[in-house]
LUMDOTI-587192 format. One line per 2 residues: number of its first residue (from 0); their letters; for each residue x, y, z of C-alpha. Coordinates in steps of 0.001 Angstrom, whole numbers, padded with zeros to 6 digits, always signed. Layout:
NUM	A	X:Y:Z | ...
This chain:
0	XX	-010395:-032543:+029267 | -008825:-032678:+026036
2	XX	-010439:-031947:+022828 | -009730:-035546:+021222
4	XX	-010301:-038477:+023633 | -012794:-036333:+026733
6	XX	-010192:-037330:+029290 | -010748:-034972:+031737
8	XX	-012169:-037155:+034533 | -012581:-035676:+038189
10	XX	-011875:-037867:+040800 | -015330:-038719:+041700
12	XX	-015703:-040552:+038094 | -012183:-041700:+037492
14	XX	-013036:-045413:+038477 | -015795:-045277:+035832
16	XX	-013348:-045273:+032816 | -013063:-048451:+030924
18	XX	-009559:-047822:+031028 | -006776:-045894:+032837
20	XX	-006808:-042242:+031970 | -004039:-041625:+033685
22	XX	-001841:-041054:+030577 | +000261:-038526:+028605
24	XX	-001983:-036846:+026338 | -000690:-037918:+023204
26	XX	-002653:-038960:+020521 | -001035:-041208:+018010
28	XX	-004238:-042343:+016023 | -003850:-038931:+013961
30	XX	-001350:-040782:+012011 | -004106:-043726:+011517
32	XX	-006765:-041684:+009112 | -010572:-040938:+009430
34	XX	-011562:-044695:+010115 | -009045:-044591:+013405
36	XX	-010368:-041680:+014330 | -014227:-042652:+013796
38	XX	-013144:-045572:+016059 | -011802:-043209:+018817
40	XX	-014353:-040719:+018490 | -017273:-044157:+018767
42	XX	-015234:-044935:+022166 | -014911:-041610:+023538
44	XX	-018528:-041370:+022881 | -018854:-044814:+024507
46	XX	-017291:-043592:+027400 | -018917:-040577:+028289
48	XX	-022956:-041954:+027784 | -021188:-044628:+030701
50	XX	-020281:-041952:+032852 | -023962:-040386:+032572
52	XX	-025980:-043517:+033064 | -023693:-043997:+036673
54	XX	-024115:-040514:+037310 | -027664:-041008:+037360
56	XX	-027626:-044557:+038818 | -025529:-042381:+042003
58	XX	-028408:-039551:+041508 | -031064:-041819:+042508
60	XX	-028818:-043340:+045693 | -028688:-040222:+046778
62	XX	-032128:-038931:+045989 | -033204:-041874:+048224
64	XX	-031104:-041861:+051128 | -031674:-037670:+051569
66	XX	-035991:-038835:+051057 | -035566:-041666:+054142
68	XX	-034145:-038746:+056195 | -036833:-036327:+054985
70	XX	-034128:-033686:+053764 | -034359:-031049:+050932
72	XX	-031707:-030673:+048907 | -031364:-027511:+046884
74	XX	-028685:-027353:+043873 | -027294:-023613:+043652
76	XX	-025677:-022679:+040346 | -024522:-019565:+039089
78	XX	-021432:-017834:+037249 | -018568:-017334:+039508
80	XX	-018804:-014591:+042088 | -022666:-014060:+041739
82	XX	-023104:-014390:+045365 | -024125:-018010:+046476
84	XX	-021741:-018122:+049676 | -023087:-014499:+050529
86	XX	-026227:-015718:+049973 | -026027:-018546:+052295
88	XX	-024448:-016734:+055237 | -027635:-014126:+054831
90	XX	-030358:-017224:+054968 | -028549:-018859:+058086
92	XX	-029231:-015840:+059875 | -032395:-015013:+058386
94	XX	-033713:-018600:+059926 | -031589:-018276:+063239
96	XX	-031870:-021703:+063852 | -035537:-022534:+062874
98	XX	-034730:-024933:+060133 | -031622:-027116:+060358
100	XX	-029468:-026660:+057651 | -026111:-028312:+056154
102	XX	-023995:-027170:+052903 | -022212:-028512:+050615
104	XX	-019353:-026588:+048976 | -017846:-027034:+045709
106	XX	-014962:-025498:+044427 | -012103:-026453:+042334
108	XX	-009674:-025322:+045094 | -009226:-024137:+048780
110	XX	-012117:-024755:+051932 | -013100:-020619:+051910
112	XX	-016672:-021245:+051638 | -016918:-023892:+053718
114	XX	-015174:-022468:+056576 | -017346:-019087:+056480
116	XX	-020245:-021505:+057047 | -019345:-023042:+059460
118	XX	-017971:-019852:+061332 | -021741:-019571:+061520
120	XX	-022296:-022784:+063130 | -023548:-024650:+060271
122	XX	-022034:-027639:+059203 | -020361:-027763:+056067
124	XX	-018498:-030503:+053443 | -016179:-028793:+051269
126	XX	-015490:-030799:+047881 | -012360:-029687:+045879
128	XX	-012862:-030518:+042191 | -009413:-030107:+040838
130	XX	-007961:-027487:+038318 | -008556:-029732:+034619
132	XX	-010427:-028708:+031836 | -014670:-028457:+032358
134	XX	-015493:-032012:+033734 | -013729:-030324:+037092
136	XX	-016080:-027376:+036891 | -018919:-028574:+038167
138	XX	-019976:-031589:+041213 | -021236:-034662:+040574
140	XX	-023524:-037088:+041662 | -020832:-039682:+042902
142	XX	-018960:-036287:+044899 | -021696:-035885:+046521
144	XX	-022769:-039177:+047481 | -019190:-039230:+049311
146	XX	-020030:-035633:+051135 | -023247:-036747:+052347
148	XX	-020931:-039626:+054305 | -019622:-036625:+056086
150	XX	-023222:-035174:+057290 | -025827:-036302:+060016
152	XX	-028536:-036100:+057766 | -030800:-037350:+060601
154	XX	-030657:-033761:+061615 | -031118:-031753:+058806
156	XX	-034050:-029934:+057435 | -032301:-028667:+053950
158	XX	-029102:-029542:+052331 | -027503:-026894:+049936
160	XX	-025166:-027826:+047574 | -023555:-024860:+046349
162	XX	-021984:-026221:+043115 | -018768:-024589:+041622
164	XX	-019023:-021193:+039829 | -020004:-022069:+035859
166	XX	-022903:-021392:+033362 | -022264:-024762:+031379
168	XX	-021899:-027468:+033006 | -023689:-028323:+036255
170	XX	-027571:-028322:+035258 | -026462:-031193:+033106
172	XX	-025703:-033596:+036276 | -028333:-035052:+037988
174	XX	-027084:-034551:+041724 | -029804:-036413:+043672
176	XX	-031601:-033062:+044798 | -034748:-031770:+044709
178	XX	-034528:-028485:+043052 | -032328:-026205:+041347
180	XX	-031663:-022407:+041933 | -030050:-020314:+039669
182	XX	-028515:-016789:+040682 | -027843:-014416:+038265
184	XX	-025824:-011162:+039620 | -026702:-007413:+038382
186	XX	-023339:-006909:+037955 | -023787:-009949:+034970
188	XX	-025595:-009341:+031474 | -029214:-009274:+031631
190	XX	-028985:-011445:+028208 | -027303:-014432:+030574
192	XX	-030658:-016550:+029918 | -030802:-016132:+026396
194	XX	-026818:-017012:+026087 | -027093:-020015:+028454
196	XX	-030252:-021732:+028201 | -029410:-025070:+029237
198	XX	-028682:-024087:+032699 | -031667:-021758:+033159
200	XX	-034329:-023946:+031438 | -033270:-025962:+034466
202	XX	-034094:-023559:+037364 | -036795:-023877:+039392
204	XX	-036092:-020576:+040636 | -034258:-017548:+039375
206	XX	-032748:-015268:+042257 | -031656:-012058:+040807
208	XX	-028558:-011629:+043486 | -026756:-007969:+044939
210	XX	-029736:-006165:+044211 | -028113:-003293:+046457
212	XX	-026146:-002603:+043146 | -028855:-001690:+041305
214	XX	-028591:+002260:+041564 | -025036:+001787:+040112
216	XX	-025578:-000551:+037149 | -028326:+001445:+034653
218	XX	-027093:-001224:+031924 | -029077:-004088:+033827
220	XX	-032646:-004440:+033506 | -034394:-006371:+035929
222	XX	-036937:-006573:+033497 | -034817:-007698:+030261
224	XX	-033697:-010632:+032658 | -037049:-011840:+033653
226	XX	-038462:-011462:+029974 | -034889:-013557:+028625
228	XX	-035767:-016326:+031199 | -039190:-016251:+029857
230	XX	-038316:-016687:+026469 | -037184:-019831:+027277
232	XX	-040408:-021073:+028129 | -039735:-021203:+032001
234	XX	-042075:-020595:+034509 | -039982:-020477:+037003
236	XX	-040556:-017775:+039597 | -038293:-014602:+039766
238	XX	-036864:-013295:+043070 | -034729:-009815:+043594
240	XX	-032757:-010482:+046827 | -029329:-008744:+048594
242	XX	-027394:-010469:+051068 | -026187:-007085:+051671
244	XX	-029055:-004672:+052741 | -031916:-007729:+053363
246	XX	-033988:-007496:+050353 | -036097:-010335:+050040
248	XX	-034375:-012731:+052196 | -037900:-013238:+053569
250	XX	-039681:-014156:+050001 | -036490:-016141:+049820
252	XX	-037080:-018283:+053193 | -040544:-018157:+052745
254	XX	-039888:-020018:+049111 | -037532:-022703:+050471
256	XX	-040644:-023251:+053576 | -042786:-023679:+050569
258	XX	-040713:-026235:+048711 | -039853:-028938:+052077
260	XX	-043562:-028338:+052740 | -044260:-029612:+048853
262	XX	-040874:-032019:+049597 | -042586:-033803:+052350
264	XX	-045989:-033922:+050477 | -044382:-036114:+047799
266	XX	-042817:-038039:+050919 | -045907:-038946:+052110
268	XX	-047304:-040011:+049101 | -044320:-042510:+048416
270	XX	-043066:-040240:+045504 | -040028:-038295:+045551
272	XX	-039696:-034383:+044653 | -037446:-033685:+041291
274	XX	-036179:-030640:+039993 | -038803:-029552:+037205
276	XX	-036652:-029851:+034111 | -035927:-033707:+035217
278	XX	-039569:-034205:+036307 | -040559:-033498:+032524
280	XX	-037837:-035569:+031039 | -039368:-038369:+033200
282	XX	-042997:-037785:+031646 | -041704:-037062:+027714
284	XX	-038947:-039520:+027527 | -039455:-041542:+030108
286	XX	-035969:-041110:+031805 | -034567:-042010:+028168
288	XX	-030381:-041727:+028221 | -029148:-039575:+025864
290	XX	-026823:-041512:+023418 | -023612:-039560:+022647
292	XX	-021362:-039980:+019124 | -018282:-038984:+018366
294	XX	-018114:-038238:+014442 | -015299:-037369:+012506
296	XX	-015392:-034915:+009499 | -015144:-036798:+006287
298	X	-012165:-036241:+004384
């Protein structure tokens, strides 16, 4: 998007805009002074608290139509080439068929991930986000709510929803799932955690990906990663897994067993499952929008 106006829209929000987007990006209100540009800035601001509150208003159509069917739905995130698509192809055959499963792919371009999915039999909705600026780098809630169109949730068990490769932006959507994983690859900066917090306060588990590297990469410390994720106050568990060589694909499946089993708990209950970091928004703010100016620097 650009840096004056926040136009860059993917086409899952586009109808949201109070007006069409679809323009040159030329901004003539430079020539208009600080109160023009307070005035821009106050809609821009406008604009982008509406696309949050129907982001969430799609969240929670989702989050109900995936709890009538009784499916999981698991938000991946990660930096780009950490693994998720490996990781994916290794838990389809580590459950050979004893849960059903369904992904969602996001990407800004091509269907790659979603055809080596379903080369394994699995279905699979790839969503193309477009090459703009950030607003394109992640899914949301209204992408998805098209995908699931696409799926026979009826008969599915878990629903990934591998979101597009990016630190920044997609732990700030609300997608309708019920918990967020975050992979962070040994061939990445142990420090990640520390220099992203927003997207790892979010996870619900940490999955420290191509552990097979290990022996090659003495700068990363398993240890230094855990302890930066702790810093941030998260108690969210810690897993080492390779899609390569195996290693702890089990602890893996036996964590996604443990969270349909706590899924369907809630279902039975009549409460729905939400991904920890929005379960405690719910009890400290009580689901309070955040409001979002646009000031310009007095002259």
């Amino acid at each position: 998007m650009c840096t004056d106006c926040g136009c860059g829209i993917t086409d899952g929000n586009r109808h949201l805009l109070p007006h069409d987007h679809d323009h040159p990006h030329v901004h003539p209100y430079r020539r208009h002074g600080p109160h023009h540009e307070r005035e821009i800035g106050s809609q821009a601001g406008g604009a982008i608290n509406s696309l949050m509150a129907h982001n969430d208003m799609h969240a929670r159509s989702n989050r109900a139509v995936l709890d009538r069917h009784g499916v999981l739905a698991i938000n991946l995130m990660s930096s780009p080439g950490s693994g998720k698509t490996s990781l994916l192809e290794a838990t389809i055959r580590a459950l050979a068929g004893s849960l059903r499963i369904a992904v969602i792919e996001g990407d800004l371009e091509t269907e790659n991930d979603a055809e080596r999915i379903r080369a394994l039999g699995v279905p699979a909705h790839q969503i193309t986000t477009g090459t703009a600026y950030h607003l394109d780098a992640h899914l949301d809630a209204h992408l998805v709510e098209h995908a699931l169109a696409h799926l026979d949730l009826a008969d599915l068990d878990i629903l990934f929803i591998e979101n597009v490769g990016n630190l920044i932006c997609p732990a700030s959507f609300d997608l309708g799932h019920h918990r967020n994983v975050i992979l962070l690859s040994v061939t990445e900066g142990d420090d990640k955690p520390a220099k992203y917090p927003v997207m790892f306060r979010a996870a619900d588990l940490m999955l420290l990906s191509k552990t097979d590297l290990l022996p090659y990469l003495a700068e990363f410390s398993p240890q230094k990663a855990e302890a930066s994720l702790r810093n941030l106050a998260s108690p969210a568990p810690v897993l080492h897994v390779s899609a390569k060589d195996g290693t702890g694909l089990q602890a893996w499946v036996d964590w996604l067993r443990a969270a349909r089993a706590e899924h369907r708990q809630h279902l039975d209950a009549g409460t729905t499952l939400l991904p920890g970091e929005h379960a405690k928004a719910h009890r400290m703010h009580n689901v309070a929008a955040p409001d979002i100016r646009f000031v310009a620097p007095s002259r």
